[in-house]
Structure formats: structure tokens, C-alpha cells
N, C-alpha and C positions, 0 to 999 in steps of 0.2 A: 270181481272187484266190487267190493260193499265198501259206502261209509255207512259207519258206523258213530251214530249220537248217545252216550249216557253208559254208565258204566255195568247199571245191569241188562242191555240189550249187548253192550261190546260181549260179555263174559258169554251170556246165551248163544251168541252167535260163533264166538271162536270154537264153541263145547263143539256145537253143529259142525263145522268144518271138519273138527278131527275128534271126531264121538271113538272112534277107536279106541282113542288112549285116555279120554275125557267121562265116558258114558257113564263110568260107575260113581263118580263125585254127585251125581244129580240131586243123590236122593239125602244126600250129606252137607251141613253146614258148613260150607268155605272157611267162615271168621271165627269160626268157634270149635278150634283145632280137640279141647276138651270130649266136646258133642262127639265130632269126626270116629275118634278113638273110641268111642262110647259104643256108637253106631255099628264100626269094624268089629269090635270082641262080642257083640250079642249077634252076629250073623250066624248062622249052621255054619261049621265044621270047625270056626276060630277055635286055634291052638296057640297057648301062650308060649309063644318062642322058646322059653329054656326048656321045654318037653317035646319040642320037636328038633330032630337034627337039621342044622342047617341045609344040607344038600336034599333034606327033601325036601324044604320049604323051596327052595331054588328050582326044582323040577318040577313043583308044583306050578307054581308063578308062569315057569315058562310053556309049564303044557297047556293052562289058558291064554297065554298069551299067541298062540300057536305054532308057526312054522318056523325052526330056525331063522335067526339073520346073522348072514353071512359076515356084513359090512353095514357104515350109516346110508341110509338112504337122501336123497337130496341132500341137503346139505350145502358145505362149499369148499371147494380144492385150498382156501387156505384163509386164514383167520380175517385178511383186510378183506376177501372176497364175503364173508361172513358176517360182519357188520355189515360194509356197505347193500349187501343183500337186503338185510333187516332194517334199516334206513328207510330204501325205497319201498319195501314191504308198508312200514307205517305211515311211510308219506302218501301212500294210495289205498292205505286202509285195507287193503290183501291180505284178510284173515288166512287163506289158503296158503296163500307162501308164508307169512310167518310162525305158522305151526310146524311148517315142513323144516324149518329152522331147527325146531326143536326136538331133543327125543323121543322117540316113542315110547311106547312102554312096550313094545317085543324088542327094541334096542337097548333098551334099560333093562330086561327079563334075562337076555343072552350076553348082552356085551359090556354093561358100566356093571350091574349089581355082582356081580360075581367075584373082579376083582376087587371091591370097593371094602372101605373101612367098616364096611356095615356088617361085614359075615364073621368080624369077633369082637370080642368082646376087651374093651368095654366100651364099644359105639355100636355092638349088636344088634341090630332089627330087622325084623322079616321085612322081604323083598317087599312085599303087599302095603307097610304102612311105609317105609321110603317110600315107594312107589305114589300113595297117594298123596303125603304130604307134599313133594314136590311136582306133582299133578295141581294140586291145589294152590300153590304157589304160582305157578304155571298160569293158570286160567286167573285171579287175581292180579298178576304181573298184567296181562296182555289187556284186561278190562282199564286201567288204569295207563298203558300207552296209550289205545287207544280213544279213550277218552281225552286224554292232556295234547294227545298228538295226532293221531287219527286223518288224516286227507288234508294235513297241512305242511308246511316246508318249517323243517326241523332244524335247517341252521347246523346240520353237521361240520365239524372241523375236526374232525378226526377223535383216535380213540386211545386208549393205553391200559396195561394192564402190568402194573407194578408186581415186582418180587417174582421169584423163579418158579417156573411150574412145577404142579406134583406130577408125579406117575404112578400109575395102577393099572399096574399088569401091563396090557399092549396101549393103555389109554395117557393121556397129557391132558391136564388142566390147567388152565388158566384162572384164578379166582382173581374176586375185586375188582374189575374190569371196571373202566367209566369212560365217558363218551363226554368231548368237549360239542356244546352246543352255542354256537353265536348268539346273542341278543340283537333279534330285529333291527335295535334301534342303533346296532353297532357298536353298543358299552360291551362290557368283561365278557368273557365265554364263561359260560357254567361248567362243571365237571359232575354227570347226573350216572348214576348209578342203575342203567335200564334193562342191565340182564343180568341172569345167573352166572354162574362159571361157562368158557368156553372147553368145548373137550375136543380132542382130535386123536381118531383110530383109522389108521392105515391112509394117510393122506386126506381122510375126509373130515371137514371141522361143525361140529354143531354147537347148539346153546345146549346145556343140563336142565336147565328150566329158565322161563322169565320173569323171575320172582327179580323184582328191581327197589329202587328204595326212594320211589314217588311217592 
């Protein structure tokens, strides 16, 4: 359990916890999604998507990401267990558990990207730039809770997530999602937009990412 002061030691720090699914953003401009893309298509082996078939970029993707996954790992048996996990995660600055909140990228490799909008067209894109855009979203999200929020008392009042879920394939999302937060001084509760979509596959519920709208 780390606090965490300033938004580029929060971001450094979460990378550290879960360098797994983080490592390869390093060497890549977070803010400057232009660069990022720049950066991906001048690497050795980059193939522009409509010349490769989907399902090999998909077994590509996952033979680096390595071993099947079966199911989400950590996680939580159900969506108010899901938030309120992620609450105390940032109320104690537990970069460790808040990442475990979110997908990985061998759970995104094997279980979100495959059925998701992204394998046609016309929301087409290789596993590899979802993957990173919402990596990158990811690590900007959590540098920015934890900065505003980080080893303080957050004033939760609960949360809500308007309009009906989608599905894809054996998964359920929730988008839009906002989290009422009390005001210290006891005025209005705010309605703060602090995470991605939720998803839930086979009883276990995670974040997509925590790209939020701080």
C-alpha cells in the first residue's frame, strides 16, 4: 500500500504494479495518441490490418500475451462488490488492487477482443492498437484518480449506470457508469465519471479500463 503524490509518479507507479499489461506503453507518448500510432506502424513486423486476416492477428496477440485464460482473474462476484472494491482501493492508494480491478491484456487477448466490435468492420482494428489505446487510457485514468483522490476519503454514495447493457458474445457491459460523491462540506453530491465500462464474464465483474472524465 503506497501513497501516491503527483500525477507523473501516480502513472510510474501503477505501470510498476502491473508492468505485465503496461510495459510496452513506456517507450510511447500517453497524450499524443498521433505519436503512439506513429511509434506502433514503424515497429518490425507492423502489418496494416486489411492485409492481414483477422484471426491471425488475434493468435498473434495472444501467443504474446501467453498462456490461455480461462476466466477474469480477481476481479469481483458482482458489480456493487466492484466499485466498492475500487473506492477502498483509492482511498488507500493500493495501486496493487486497483489494477487487479482491471483487465489485463491476456484477458483482453483471449476473452473481450475476440468477441468485440473491433474484429469488423467498420470499427476494425488490430487487437495490438485497442489493446494499447485502452492501456493508455488505463494508466492516464488511474494517474489522475490517484492524484485528485489517492489516501483520502472519497465521500462515496453510491453509483449507477444508466441505459441497458450490451453483450458480446459470453461478456456484459455496462457503459457510462458514474459514481455519486458527497461534498465534505455536506452541499450536493457530484455525479464523477471515474471509470471505464464495467464487464462481467461468467459471474466475475471487472473494469475495461479507467479511463474516466477528471
Amino acid at each position: 500500500m503506497t501513497a501516491l503524490v503527483g500525477c507523473e509518479s501516480a502513472t510510474l507507479r501503477f505501470e510498476d504494479r502491473a508492468s505485465e499489461d503496461t510495459s510496452i506503453l513506456r517507450d510511447v507518448a500517453d497524450r499524443d495518441p498521433a505519436r503512439r500510432d506513429s511509434v506502433i506502424r514503424s515497429r518490425p513486423g507492423y502489418v496494416v490490418d486489411s492485409l492481414r486476416p483477422i484471426e491471425d492477428e488475434i493468435r498473434r496477440f495472444q501467443q504474446d500475451a501467453g498462456e490461455p485464460a480461462s476466466g477474469f482473474s480477481f476481479g469481483a462476484t458482482s458489480s456493487d462488490a466492484l466499485v466498492t472494491a475500487f473506492v477502498r482501493a483509492l482511498e488507500q492508494s493500493d495501486t496493487t488492487a486497483l489494477a487487479r480491478l482491471v483487465v489485463n491484456r491476456k484477458e483482453f487477448g483471449y476473452l473481450v477482443y475476440p468477441t468485440s466490435p473491433n474484429v469488423r468492420r467498420p470499427y476494425r482494428q488490430s487487437p495490438v492498437l485497442v489493446w494499447l489505446r485502452r492501456a493508455a487510457a488505463t494508466n492516464k485514468g488511474a494517474s489522475r484518480l490517484l492524484s485528485r483522490f489517492g489516501g483520502r476519503t472519497l465521500g462515496y454514495a453510491g453509483y449507477a449506470c444508466p441505459g441497458a447493457p450490451a453483450r458480446e458474445g459470453a461478456n456484459t457491459l455496462w457503459n457510462a457508469c458514474f459514481v455519486n460523491v458527497a461534498s465534505a462540506t455536506g452541499g450536493d453530491t457530484a455525479r464523477l465519471r471515474m471509470f471505464g465500462p464495467i464487464i462481467e464474464r461468467g459471474g466475475r465483474y471487472k473494469f475495461l479500463s479507467l479511463a474516466n472524465g477528471l
